[in-house]
N, CA, C and O atoms as a DFTB+ gen file, in Angstrom:
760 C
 N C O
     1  1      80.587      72.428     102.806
     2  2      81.330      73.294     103.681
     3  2      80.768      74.707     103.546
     4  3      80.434      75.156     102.450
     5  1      80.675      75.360     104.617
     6  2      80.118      76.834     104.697
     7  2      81.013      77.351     105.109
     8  3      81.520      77.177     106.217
     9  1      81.554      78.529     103.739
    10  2      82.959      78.938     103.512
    11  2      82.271      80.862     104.094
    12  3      82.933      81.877     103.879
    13  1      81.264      80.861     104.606
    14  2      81.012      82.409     105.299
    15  2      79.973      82.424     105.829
    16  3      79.617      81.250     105.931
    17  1      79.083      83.220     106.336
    18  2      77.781      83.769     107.302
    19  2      77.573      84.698     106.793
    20  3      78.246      84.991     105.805
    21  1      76.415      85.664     107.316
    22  2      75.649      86.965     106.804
    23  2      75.381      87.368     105.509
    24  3      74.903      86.621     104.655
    25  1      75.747      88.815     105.295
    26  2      74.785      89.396     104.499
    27  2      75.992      90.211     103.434
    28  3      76.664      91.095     103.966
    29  1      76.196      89.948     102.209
    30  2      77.278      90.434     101.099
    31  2      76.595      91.168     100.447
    32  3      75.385      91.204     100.222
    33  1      77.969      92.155      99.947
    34  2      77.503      93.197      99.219
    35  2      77.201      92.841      97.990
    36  3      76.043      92.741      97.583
    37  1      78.500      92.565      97.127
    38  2      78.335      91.815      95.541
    39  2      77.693      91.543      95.043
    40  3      77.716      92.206      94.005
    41  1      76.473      90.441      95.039
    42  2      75.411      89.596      94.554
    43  2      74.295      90.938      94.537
    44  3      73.239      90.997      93.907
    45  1      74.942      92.058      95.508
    46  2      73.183      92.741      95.747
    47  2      73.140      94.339      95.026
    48  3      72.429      95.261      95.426
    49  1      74.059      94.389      93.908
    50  2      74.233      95.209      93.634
    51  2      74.376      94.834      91.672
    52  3      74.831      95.723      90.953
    53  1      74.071      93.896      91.247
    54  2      73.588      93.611      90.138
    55  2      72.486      93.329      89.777
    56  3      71.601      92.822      90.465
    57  1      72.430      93.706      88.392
    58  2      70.420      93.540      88.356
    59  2      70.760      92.620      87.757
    60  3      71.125      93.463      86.938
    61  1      71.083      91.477      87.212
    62  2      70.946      90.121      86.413
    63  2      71.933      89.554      87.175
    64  3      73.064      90.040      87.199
    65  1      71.577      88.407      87.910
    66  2      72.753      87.308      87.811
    67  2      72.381      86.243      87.103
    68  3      71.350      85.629      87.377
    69  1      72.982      85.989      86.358
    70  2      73.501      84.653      84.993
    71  2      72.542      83.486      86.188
    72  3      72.290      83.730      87.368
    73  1      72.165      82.234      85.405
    74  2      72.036      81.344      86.201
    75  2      72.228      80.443      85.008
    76  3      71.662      80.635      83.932
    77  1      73.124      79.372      85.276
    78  2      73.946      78.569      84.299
    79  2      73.537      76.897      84.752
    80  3      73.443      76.230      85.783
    81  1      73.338      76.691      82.994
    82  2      72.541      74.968      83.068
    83  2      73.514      74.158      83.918
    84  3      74.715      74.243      84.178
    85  1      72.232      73.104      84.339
    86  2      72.610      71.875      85.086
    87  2      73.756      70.991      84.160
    88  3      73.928      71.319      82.986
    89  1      74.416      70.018      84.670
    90  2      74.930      69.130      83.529
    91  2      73.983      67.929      83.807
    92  3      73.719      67.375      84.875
    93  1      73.522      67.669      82.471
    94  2      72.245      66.386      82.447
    95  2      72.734      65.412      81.735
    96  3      72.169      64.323      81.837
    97  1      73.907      65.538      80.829
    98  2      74.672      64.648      80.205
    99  2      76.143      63.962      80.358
   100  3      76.695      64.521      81.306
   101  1      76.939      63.027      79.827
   102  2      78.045      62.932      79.775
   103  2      78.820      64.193      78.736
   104  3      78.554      64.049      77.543
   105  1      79.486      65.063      78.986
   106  2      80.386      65.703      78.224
   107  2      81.862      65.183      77.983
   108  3      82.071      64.089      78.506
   109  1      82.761      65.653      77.407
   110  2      84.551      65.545      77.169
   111  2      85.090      66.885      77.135
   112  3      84.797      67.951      76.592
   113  1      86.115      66.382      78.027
   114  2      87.141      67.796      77.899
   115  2      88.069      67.526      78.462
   116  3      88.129      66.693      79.367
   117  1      89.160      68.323      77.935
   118  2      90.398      67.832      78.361
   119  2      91.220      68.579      80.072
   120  3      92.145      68.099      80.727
   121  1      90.600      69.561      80.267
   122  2      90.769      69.584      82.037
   123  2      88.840      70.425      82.105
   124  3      88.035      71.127      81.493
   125  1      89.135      69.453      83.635
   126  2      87.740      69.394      84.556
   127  2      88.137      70.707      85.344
   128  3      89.280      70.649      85.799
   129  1      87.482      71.827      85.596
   130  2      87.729      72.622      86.635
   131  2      86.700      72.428      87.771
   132  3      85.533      72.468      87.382
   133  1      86.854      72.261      88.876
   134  2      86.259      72.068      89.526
   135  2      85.915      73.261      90.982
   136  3      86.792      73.422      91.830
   137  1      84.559      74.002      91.082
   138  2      84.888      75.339      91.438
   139  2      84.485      75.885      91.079
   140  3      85.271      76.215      90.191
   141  1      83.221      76.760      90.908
   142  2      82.728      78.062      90.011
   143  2      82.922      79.778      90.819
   144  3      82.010      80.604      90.792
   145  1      84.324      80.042      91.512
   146  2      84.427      80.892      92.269
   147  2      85.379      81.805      90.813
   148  3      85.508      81.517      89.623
   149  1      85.870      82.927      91.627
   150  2      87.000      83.518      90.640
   151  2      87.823      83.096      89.967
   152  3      88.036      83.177      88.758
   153  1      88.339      82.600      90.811
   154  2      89.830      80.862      90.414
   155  2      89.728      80.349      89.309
   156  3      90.571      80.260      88.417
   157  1      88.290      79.865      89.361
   158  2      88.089      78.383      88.911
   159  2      87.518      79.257      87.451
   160  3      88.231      79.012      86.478
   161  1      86.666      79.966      87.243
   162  2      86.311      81.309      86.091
   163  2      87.779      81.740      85.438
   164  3      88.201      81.619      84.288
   165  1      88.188      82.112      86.247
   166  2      90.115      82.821      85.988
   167  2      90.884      81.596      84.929
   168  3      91.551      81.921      83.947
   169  1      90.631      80.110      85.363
   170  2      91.322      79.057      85.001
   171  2      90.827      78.991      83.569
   172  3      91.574      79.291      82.637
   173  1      89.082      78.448      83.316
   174  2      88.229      78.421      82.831
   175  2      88.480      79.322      81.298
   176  3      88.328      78.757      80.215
   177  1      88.823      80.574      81.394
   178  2      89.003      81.275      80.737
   179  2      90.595      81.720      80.287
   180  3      90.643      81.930      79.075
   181  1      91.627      81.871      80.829
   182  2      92.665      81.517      80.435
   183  2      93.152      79.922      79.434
   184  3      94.073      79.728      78.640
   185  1      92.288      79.219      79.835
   186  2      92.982      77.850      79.484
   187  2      91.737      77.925      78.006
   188  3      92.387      77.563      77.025
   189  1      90.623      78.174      77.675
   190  2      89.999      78.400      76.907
   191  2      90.565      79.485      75.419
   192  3      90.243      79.472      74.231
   193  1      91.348      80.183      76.075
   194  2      92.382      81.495      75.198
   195  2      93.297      80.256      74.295
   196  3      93.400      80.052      73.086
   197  1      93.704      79.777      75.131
   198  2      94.960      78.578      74.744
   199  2      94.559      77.543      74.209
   200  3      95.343      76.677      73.820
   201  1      92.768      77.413      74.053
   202  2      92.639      76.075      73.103
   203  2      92.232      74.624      73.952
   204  3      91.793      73.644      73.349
   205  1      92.409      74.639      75.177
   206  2      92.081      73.905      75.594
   207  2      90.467      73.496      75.809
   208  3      89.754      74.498      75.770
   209  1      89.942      72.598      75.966
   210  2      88.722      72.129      76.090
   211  2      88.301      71.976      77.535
   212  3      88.420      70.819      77.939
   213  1      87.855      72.818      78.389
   214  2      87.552      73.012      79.727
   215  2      85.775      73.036      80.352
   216  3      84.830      73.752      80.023
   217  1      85.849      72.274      81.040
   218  2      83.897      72.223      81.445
   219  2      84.774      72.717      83.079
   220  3      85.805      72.292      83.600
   221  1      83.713      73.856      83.522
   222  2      83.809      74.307      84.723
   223  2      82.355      74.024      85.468
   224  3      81.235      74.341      85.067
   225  1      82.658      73.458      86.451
   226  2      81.116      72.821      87.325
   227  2      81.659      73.427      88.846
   228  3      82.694      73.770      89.418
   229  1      80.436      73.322      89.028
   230  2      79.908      74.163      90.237
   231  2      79.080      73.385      91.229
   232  3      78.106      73.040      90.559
   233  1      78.916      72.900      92.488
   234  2      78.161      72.426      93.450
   235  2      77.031      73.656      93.395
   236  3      75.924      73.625      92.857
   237  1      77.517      74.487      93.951
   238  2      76.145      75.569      94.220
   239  2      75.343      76.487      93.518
   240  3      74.413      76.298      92.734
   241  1      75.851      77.479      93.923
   242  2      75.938      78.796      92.453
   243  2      77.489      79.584      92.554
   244  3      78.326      79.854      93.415
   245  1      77.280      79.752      91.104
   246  2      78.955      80.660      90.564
   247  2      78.922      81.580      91.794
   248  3      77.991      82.001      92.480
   249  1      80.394      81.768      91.848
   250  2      80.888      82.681      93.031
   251  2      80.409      82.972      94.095
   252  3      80.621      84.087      94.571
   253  1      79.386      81.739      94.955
   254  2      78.627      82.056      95.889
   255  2      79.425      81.784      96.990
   256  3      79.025      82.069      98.119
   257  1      80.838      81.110      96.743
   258  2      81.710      80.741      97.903
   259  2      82.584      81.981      98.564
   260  3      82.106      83.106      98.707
   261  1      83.778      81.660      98.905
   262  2      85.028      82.612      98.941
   263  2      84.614      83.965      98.019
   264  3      84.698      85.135      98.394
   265  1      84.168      83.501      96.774
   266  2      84.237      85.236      95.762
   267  2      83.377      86.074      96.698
   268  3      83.717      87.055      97.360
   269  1      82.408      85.586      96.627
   270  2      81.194      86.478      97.470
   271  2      81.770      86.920      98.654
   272  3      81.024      87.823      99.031
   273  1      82.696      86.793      99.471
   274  2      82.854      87.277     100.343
   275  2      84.132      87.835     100.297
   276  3      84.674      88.132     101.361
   277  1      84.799      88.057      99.051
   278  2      86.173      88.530      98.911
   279  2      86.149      89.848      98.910
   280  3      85.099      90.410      98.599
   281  1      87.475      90.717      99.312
   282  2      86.974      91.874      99.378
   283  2      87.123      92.735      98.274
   284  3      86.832      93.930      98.332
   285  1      87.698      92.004      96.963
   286  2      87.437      93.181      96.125
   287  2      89.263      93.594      95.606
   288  3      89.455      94.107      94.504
   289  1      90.252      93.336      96.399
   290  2      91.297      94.767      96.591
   291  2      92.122      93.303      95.952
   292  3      91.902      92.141      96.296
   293  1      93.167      93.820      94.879
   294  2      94.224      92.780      94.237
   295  2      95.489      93.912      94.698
   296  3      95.592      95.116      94.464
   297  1      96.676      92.655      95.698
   298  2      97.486      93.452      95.771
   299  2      98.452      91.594      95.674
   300  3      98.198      90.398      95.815
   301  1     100.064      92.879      95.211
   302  2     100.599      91.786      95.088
   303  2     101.256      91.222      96.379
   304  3     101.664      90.070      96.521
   305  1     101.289      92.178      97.255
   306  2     102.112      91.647      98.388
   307  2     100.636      90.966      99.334
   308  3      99.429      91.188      99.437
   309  1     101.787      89.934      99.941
   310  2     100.827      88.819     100.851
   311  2     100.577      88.885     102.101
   312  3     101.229      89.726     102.720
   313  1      99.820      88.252     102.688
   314  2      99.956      88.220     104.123
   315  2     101.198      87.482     104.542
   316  3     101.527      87.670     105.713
   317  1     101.734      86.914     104.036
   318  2     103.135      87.002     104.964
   319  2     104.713      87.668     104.557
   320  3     105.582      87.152     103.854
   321  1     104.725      88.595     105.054
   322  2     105.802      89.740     104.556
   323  2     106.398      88.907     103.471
   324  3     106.102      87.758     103.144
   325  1     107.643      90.025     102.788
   326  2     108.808      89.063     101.914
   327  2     110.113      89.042     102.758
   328  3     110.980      88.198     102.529
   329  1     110.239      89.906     103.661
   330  2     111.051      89.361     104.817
   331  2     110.919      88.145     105.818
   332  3     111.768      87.585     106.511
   333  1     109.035      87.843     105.593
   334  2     109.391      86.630     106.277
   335  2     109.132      85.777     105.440
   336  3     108.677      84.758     105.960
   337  1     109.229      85.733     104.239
   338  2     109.212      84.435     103.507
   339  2     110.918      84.172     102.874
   340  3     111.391      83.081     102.557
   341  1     111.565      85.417     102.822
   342  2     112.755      84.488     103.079
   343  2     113.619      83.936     103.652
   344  3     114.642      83.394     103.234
   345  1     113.001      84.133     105.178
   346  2     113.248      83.744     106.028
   347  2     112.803      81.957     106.170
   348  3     113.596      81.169     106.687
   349  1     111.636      81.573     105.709
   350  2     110.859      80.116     105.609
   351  2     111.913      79.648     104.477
   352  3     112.741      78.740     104.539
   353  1     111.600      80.636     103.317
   354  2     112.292      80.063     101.782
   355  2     113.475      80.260     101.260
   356  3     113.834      79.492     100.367
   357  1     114.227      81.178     101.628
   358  2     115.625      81.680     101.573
   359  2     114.914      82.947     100.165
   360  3     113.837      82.790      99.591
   361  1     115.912      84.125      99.923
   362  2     115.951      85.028      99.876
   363  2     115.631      84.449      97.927
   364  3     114.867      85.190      97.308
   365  1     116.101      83.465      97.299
   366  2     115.373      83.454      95.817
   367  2     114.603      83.221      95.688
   368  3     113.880      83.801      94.878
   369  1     114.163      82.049      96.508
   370  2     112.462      81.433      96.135
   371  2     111.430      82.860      97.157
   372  3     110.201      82.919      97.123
   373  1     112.013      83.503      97.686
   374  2     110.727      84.192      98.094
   375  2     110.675      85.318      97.039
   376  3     109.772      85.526      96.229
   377  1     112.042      86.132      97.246
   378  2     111.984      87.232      96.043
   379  2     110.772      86.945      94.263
   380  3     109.940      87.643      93.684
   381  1     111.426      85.401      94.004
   382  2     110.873      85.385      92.853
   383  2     109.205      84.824      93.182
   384  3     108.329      85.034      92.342
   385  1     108.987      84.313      94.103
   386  2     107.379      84.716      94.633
   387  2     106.986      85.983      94.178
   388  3     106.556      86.291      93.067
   389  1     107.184      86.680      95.161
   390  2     106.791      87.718      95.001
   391  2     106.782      88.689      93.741
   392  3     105.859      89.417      93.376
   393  1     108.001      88.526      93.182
   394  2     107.456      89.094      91.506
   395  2     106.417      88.561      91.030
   396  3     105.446      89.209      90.640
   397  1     106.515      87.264      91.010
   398  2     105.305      86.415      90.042
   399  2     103.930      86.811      90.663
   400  3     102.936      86.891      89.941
   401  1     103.876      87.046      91.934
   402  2     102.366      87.667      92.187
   403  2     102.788      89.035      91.673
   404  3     101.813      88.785      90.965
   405  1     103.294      90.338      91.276
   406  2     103.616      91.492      91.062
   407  2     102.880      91.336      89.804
   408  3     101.954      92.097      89.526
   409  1     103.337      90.160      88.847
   410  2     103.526      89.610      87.522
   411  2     101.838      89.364      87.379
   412  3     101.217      89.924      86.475
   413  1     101.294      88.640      88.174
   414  2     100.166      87.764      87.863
   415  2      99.220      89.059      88.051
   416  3      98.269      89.333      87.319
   417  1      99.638      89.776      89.125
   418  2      98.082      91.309      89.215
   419  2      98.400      92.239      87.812
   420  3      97.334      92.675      87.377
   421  1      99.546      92.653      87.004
   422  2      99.482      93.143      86.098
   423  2      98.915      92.461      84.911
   424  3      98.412      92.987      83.918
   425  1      99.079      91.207      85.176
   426  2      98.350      90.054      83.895
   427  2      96.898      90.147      84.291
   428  3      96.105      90.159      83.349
   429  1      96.331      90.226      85.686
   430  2      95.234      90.128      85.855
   431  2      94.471      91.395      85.699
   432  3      93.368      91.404      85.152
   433  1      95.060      92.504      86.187
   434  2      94.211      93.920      85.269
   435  2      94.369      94.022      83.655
   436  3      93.357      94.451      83.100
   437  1      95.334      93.739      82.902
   438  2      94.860      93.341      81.798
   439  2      93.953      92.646      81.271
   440  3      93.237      92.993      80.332
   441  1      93.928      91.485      81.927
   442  2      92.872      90.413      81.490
   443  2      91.308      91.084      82.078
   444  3      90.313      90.408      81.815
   445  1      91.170      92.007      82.628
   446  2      90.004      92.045      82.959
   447  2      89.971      93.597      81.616
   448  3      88.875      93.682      81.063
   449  1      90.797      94.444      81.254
   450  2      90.818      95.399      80.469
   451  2      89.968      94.842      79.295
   452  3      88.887      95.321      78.951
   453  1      90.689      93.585      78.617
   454  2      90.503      93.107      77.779
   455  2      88.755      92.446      77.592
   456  3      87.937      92.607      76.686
   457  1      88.703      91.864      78.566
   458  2      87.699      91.014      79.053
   459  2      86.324      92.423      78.205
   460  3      85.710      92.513      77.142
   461  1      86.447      93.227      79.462
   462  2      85.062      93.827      79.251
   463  2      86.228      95.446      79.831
   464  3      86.751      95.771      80.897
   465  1      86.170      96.083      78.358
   466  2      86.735      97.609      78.687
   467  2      86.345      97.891      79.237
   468  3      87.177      98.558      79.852
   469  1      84.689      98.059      80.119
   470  2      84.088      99.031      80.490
   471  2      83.950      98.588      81.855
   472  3      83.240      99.207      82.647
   473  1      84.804      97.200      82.282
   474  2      84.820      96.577      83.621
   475  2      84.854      97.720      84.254
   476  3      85.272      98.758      83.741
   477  1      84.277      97.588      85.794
   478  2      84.623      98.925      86.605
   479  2      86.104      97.981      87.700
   480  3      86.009      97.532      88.842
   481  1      87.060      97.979      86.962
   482  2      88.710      97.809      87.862
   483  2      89.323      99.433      88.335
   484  3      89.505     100.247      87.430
   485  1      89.574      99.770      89.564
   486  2      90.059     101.219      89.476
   487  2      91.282     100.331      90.116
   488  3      91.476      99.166      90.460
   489  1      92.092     101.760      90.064
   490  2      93.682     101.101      90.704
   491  2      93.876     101.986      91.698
   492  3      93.753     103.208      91.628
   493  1      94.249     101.196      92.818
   494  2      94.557     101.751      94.243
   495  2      95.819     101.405      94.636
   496  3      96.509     100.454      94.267
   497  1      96.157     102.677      95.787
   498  2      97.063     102.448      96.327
   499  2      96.863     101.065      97.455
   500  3      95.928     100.265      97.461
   501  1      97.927     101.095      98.266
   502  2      97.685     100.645      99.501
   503  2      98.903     101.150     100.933
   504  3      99.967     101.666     100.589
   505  1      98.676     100.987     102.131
   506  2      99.043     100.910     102.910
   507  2      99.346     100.268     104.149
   508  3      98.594     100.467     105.104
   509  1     100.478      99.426     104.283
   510  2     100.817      98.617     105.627
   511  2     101.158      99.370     106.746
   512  3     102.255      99.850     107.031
   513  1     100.093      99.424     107.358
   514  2     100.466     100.247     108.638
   515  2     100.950      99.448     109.730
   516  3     100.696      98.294     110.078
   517  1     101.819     100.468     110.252
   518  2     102.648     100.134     111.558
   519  2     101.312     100.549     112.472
   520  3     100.734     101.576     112.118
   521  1     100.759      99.792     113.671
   522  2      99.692     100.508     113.951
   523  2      99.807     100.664     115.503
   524  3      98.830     100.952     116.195
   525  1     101.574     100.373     116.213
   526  2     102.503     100.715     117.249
   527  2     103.578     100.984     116.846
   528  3     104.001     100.787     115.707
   529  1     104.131     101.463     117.744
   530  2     105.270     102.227     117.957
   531  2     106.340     101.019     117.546
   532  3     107.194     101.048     116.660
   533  1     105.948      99.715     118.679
   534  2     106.963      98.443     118.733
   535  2     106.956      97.941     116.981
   536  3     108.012      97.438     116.596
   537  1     105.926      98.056     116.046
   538  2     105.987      97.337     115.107
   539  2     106.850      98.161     113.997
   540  3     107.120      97.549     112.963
   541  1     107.353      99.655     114.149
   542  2     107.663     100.493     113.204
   543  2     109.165      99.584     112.804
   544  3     109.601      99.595     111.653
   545  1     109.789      98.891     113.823
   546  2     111.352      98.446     113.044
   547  2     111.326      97.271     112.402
   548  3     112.340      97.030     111.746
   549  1     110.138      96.147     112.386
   550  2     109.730      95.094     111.569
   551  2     109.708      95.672     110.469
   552  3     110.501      95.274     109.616
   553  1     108.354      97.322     109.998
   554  2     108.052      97.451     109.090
   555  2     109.014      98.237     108.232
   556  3     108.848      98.375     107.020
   557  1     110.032      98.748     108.911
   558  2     111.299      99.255     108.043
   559  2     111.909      98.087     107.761
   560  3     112.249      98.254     106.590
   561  1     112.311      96.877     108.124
   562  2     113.049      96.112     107.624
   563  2     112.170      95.854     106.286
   564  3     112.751      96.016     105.213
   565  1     110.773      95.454     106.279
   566  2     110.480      95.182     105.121
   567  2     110.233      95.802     104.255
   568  3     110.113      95.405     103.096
   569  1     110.062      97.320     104.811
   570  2     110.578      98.169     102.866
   571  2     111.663      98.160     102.661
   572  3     111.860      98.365     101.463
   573  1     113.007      97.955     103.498
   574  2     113.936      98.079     103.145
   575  2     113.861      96.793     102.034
   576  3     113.762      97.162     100.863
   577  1     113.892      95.574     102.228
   578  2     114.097      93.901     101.742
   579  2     113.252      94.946     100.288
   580  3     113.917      95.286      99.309
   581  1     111.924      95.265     100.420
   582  2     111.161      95.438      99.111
   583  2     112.085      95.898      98.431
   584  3     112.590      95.089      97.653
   585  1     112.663      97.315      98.440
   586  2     113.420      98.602      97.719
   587  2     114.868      97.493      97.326
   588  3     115.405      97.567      96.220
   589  1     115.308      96.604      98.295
   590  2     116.847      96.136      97.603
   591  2     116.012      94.878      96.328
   592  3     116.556      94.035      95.615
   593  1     114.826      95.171      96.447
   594  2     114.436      94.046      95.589
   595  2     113.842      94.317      94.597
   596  3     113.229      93.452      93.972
   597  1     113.887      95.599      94.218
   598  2     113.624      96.495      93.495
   599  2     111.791      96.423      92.989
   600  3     111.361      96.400      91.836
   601  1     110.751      96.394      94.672
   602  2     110.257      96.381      94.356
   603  2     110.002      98.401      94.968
   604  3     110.577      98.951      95.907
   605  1     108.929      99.031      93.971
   606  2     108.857     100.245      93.980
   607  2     107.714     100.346      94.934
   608  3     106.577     100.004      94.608
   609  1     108.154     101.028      96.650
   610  2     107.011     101.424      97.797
   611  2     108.076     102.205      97.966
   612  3     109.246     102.105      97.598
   613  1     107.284     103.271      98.795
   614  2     107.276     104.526     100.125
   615  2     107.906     104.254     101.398
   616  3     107.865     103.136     101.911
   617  1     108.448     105.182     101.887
   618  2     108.250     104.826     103.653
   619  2     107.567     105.874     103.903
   620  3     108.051     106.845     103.322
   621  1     106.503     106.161     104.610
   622  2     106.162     107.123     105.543
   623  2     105.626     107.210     106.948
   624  3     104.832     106.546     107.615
   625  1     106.487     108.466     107.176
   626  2     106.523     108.482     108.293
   627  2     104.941     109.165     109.477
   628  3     103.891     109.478     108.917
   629  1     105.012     109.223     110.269
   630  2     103.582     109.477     110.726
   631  2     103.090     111.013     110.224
   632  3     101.983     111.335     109.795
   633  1     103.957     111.619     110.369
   634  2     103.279     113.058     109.586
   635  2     103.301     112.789     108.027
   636  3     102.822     113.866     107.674
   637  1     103.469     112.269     107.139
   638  2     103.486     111.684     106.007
   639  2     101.919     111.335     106.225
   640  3     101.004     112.001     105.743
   641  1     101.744     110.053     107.121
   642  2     100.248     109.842     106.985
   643  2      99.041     111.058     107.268
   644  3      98.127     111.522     106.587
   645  1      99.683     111.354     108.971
   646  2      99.027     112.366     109.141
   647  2      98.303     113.392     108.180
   648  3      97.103     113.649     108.275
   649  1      99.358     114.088     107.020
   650  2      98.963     115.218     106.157
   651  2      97.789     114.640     105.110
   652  3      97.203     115.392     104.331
   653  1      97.496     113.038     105.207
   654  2      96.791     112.775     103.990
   655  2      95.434     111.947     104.395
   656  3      94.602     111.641     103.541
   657  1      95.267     111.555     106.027
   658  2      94.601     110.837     106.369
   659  2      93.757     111.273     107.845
   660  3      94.341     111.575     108.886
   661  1      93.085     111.253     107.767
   662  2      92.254     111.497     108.873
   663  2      92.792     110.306     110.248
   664  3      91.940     109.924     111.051
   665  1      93.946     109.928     110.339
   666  2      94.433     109.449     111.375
   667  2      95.713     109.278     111.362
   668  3      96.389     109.289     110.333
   669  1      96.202     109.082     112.651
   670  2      97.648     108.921     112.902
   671  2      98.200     107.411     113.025
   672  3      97.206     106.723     113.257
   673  1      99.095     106.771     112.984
   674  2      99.940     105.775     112.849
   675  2     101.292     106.196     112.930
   676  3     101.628     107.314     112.539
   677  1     102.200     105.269     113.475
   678  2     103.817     105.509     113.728
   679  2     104.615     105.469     112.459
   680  3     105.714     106.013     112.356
   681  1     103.988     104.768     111.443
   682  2     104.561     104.621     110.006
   683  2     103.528     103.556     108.686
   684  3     102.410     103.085     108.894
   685  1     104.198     103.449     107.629
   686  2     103.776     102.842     107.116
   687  2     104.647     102.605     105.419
   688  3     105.622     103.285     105.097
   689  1     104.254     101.909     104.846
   690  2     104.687     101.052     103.519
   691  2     103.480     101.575     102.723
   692  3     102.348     101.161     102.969
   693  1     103.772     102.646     101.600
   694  2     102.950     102.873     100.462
   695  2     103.177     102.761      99.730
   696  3     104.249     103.251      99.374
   697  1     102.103     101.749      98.495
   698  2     102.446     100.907      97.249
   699  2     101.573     101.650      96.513
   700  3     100.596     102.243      96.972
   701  1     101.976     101.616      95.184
   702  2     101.037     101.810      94.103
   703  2     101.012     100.551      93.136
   704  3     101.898      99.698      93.191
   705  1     100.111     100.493      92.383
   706  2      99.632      99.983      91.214
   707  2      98.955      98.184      91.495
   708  3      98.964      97.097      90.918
   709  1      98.349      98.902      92.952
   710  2      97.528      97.468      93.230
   711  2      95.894      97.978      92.491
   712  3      95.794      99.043      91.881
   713  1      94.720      97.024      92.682
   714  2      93.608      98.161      92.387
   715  2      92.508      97.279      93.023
   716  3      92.888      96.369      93.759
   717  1      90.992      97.481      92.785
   718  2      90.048      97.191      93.038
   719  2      88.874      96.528      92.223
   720  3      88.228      97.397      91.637
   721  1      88.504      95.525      92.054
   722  2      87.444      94.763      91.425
   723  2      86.472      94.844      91.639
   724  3      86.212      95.483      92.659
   725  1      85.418      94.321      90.915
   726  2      84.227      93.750      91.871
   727  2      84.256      92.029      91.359
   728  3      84.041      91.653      90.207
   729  1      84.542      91.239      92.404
   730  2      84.876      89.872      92.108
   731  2      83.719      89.089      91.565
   732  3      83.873      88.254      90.674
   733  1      82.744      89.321      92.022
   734  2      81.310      88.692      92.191
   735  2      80.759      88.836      90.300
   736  3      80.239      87.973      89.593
   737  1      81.144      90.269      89.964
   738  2      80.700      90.001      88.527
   739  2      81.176      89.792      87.868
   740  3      80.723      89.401      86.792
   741  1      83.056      90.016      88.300
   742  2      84.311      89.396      87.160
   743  2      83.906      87.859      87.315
   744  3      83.821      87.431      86.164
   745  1      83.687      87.081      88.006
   746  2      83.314      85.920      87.899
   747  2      82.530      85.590      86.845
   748  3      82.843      84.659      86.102
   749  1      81.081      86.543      86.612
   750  2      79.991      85.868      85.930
   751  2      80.557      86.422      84.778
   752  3      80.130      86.051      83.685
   753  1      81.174      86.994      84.828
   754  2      81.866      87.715      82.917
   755  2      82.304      86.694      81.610
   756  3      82.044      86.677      80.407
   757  1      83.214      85.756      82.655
   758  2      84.010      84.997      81.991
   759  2      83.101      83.789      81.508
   760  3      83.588      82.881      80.835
């Protein structure tokens, strides 16, 4: 399966990429990961902390799939609001979604702290822009749902953006303590 097209940044901005032996033998282990992308590295190495006995194999080359073309940015909120997931899931199973990704990006900038101090992870904000007029009362409902859910964002309003951005928008949702990777070499780290 050809999981992208063109030309990535990642791969072209390291001077060594790792190139990791064939398997020529029978090995044992007690979970198979199957996957040499972030995930499957992420798994690989967590479950290795804990003792487990893990062989991670790869069809192609490490992170040449999905990682390579990922963009880099860990945030906890998803592409589908938390207003509309409790709407699909009802208001506990989405709420506690959504912590556990809140949960899993603070576990995951640690784990990369730890990994290699000198990782380059910076931490970014972000912004959901309203990017009409019609979408500004969707996007108040969902900071509102965030804030009763005590998750910690902004509202701002278009002069809010205005004063800080070289463009205008009707509103928007500003988060802190998401940040930025480079996926392609957190992969080969682990």
């Amino acid at each position: 399966m050809q999981l992208h097209t063109g030309h990535f940044y990642w791969h072209r901005n390291m001077e060594r990429i790792p190139r990791y032996p064939a398997v020529t033998r029978n090995l044992s282990c007690d979970c198979l990961i199957i996957g040499g992308g972030i995930s499957g590295a992420l798994c690989a190495y967590l479950l290795g902390n804990r003792g487990v006995r893990s062989i991670l194999v790869e069809k192609k080359r490490i992170a040449s799939g999905s990682t390579l073309a990922n963009t880099g940015i860990l945030q906890y909120a998803n592409d589908k609001t938390l207003t509309s997931l409790i709407q699909t899931f009802g208001e506990q199973a989405a709420v506690h979604f959504y912590r556990l990704c809140r949960e899993a990006l603070v576990d995951l900038k640690e784990i990369c702290r730890e990994l290699a101090p000198g990782f380059p992870l910076h931490e970014r904000s972000s912004l959901y822009l309203a990017s009409l007029e019609e979408e500004v009362a969707s996007l108040r409902r969902e900071y509102e749902t965030l804030t009763q859910h005590g998750f910690s964002v902004e509202w701002w309003e278009e002069a809010d953006l205005a004063a800080r951005f070289p463009f205008r928008r009707p509103a928007a949702i500003y988060t802190q303590g998401d940040a930025e990777i480079h996926p392609f070499a957190l992969t080969h780290s682990w």
